[in-house]
N, C-alpha and C positions, 0 to 999 in steps of 0.2 A: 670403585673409583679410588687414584690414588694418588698423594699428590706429586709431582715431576718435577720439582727440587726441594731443598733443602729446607725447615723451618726459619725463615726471616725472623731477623733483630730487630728490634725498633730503638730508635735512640730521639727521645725528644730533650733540646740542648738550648736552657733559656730561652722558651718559647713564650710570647707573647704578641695579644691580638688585641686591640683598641677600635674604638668604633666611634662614630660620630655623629650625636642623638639632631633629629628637627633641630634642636634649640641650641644647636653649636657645645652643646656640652660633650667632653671625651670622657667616654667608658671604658677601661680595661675589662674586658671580659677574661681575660688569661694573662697572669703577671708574673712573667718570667719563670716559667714550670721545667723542669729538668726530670728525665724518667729515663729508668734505662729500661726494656721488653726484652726479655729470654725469649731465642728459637721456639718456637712450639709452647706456649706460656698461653694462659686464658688469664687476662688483664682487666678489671672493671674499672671503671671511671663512675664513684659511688660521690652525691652530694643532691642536696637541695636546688629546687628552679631556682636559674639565674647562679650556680657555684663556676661556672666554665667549663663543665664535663662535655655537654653538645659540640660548644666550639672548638675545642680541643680536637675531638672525635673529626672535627668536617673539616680542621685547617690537617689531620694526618689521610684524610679520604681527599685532598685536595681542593674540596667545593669551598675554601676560605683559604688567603693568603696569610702567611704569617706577619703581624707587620716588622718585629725582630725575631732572630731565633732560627732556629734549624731544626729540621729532620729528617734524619738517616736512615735509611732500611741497611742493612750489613755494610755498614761505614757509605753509602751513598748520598749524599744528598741529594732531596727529589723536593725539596722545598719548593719550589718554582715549577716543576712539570706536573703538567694538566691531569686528572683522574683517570682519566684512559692508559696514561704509562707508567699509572705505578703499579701494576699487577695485583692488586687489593679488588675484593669484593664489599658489599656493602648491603646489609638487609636492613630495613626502613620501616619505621613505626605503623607507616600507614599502610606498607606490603606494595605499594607501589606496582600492582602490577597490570600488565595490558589490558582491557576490559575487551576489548574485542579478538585477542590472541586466545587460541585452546592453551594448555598447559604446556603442553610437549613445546609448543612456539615458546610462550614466556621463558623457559629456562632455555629454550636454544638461544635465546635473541643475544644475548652475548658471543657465545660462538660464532652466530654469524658476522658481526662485526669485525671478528678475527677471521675472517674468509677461509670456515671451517663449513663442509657441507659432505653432501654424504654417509654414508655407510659412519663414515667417524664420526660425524655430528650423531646421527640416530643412536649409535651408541653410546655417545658420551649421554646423552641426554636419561637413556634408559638406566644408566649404571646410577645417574645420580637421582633420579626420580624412587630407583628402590631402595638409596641410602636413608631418602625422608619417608619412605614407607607409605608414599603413593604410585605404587606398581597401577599400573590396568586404567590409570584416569587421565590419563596425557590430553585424550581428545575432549576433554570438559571445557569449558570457560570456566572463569573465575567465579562468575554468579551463580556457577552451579555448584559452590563447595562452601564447605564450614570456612569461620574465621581461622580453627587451627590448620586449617588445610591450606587456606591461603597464605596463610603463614611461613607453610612447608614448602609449597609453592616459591615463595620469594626465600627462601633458608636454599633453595635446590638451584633458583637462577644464581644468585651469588655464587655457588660453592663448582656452578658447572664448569666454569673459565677456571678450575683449578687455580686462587690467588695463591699469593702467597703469606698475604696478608687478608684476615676476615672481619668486619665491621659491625656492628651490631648497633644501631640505634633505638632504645626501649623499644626493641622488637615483639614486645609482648604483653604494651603495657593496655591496649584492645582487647586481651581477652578474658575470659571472666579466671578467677584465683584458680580453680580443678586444677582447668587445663593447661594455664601459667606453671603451673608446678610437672604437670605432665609434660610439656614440651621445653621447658627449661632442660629436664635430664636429659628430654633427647640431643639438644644443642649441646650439651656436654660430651655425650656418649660418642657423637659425632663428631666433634672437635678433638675430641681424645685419638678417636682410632684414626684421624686423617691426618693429627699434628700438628694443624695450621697454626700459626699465630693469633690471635685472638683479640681483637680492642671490642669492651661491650658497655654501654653507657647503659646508667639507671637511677634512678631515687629511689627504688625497692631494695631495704638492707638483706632482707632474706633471699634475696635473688643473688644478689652480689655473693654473698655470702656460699651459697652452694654450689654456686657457677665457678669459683675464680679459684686461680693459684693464687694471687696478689690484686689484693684491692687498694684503692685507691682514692680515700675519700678526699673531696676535696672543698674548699669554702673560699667564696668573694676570690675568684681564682687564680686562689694557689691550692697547692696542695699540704693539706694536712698533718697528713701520715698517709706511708704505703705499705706494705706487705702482705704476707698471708695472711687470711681471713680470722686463722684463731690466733695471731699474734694479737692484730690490731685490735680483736674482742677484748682478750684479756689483758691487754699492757698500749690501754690508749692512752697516747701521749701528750692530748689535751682535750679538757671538759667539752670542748664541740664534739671531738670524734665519740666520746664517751656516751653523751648522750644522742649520735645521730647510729650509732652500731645497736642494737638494742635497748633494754632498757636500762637506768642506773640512778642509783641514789648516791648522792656525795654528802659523806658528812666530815666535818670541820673535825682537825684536830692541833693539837700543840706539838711540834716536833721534839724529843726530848733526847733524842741523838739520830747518827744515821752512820751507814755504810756505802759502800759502793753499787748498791744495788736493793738496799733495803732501809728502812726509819723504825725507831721507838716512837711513835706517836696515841698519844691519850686522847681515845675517843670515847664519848659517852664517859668521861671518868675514870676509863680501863686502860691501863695498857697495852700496846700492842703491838707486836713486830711483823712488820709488812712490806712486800715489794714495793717500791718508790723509785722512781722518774730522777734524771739526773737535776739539780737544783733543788732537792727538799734534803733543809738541813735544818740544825739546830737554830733553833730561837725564830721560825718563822711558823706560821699557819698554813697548815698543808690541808689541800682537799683530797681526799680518800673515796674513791671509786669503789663502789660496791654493789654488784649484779645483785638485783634478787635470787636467786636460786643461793648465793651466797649467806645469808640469812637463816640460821637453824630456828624452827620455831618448837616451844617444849623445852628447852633447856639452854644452860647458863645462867649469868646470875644479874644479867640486865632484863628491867623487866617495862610493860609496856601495856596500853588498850588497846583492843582490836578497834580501828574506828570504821572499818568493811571489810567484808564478807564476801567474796564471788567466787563460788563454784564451779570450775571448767570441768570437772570430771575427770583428767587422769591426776591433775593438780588444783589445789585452790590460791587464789591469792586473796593475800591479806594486805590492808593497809594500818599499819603501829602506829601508833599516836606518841609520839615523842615529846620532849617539853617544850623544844622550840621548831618540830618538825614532821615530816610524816614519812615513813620507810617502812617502801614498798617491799615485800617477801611473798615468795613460793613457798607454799609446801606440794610434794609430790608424796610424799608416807603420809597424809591425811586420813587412809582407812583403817591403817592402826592405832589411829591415836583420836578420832573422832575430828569435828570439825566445831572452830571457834565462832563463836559470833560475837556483831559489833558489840562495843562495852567488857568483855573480859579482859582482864588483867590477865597476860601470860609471859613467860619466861623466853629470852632470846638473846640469840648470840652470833656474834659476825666468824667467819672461816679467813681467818687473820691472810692465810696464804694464796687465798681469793681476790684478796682485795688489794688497791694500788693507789700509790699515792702521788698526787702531783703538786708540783710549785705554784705560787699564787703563778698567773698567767699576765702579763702586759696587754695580751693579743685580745684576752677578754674582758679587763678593765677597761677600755679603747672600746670596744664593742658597747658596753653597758652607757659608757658617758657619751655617745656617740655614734649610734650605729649606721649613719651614714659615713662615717672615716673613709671606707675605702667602698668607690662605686661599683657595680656589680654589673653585669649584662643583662639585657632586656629578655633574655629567654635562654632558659638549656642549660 
């Protein structure tokens, strides 16, 4: 299977979607969100229930109007045309597929539509049934396959109408973690060698993360921050994204200069020269992002109790007990050095050029005094 034009752009241009609750109250679910999609780009729509990533996802699948806003596949606008003519497929959380249809039907059922039958139908159908690596089961029902198979099943009807555009709704969030990780690669391997454009919503940051060229976290929706997965990892540009990408310890420090790209700020009493965020400067209190794995344990000259102990086996983590805090750290070299437990006293030190520093935040003082300021969406 191949696909028979070009990898589509996506351009979303101040889009926003409002809804109107029982109680006459107005929700923005999506608040004026602007994105541009590269040709052939695998795109995640990463946030918490209720961030605007669903509605996003169904107002570019069509199945929701925008209520301002536009969007463009290769400069068109298709805002207002029905799901049927925007050449996009769409695989669905729940697999969506025919219970009384064999397989071979369920991924022709599109083709038919397009009053494709025939030898060409038969084929399309066969070409794309062995891209998902269910050759020889066409003639099964649905109830006669695993969840990842139905899976692949609705991964092969979407992908048979050859879109141009490919839709992903937590396509995977049914199945148990293994096989989650097993068919996530396949949806990559397969989006890769076809090209398609790619829109794929989720609350799973490890998903997001292995799956995407450009992620896309988003909160109370807007968007947050976008781009590649290990940009937004290590240079989140505000404490929601930081804490919603992995995991992260912030600790307070005093800026005592900066550059264009980095700050002298005294943490723990030390100084230290670190990547920082535009707006940390002199004379304000900067919060300092710092991954665990970031974290040397065994040396330096900050020092600390273990106040837990947990074992994972290639690495352990620890939790330090700080004076006014707790920081969390990895160790992976544990079998050279033996393993700590709760109560020692040990030596530890941050990887300065690890770590990032941001500006106090408006967006999460507002949050903290108030976290209904800005209304949210009932789902997705």
């Amino acid at each position: 299977m191949t696909t028979t034009a070009s990898p589509a752009s996506v351009s979303l241009e101040r889009l926003t979607k409002r809804f109107r609750t029982p109680e006459s109250r107005e929700v923005v679910a999506v608040d004026d969100i602007s994105l541009e999609l590269d040709g052939g780009s695998f795109v995640t729509l990463l946030g918490p229930s209720g961030c605007g990533k669903t509605t996003t996802l169904r107002m570019i699948a069509g199945f929701e109007a925008p209520t301002s806003g536009r969007i463009l596949v290769d400069g068109a606008d298709i805002s207002r045309k029905t799901p049927d003519k925007r050449e996009m497929g769409m695989v669905f959380q729940s697999y969506a597929l025919f219970p009384h249809l064999s397989v071979f039907e369920n991924v022709a059922y599109g083709l038919r539509l397009r009053r494709q039958s025939g030898k060409a139908l038969s084929q399309a159908v066969e070409r794309t049934l062995e891209l998902v690596n269910l050759t020889g089961l066409g003639q099964r029902r649905p109830s006669e396959l695993s969840g990842g198979q139905q899976q692949r099943v609705a991964l092969a009807r979407a992908m048979a109408i050859e879109p141009r555009v490919l839709l992903f709704d937590e396509p995977l969030s049914n199945l148990d973690a293994k096989l989650r990780v097993s068919l996530r690669a396949e949806i990559r391997r397969i989006q890769q060698q076809l090209g398609i454009t790619s829109v794929y919503v989720t609350h799973d940051q490890s998903e997001a993360m292995a799956l995407s060229d450009v992620v896309v976290v988003m909160k109370d929706g807007r968007i947050e921050q976008a781009g590649p997965p290990d940009e937004v990892y290590r240079r989140p540009m505000t404490r929601f994204v930081a804490d919603f990408i992995g995991r992260a310890n912030f600790l307070e420090g005093e800026v005592q200069s900066s550059g264009e790209d980095h700050a002298e700020i005294t943490i723990q009493g030390q100084p230290m020269r670190v990547p920082a965020a535009p707006g940390v400067r002199p004379g304000v209190r900067a919060t300092v992002v710092v991954r665990p794995e970031s974290v040397r344990i065994g040396s330096g000259d900050l020092r600390a109790k273990v106040g837990r102990s947990t074992f994972l086996g290639p690495l352990v983590e620890y939790e330090l007990m700080l004076d006014d805090e707790v920081l969390l750290a990895v160790d992976p070299d544990w079998m050279g050095k033996g393993l700590h437990q709760p109560g020692d006293e040990i030596a530890w030190s941050l990887r300065p050029d690890q770590a990032y520093a941001l500006p106090p935040s408006a967006a999460d003082e507002l949050a903290a005094v108030d976290p209904d300021a800005v209304p949210v969406e009932p789902a997705g």
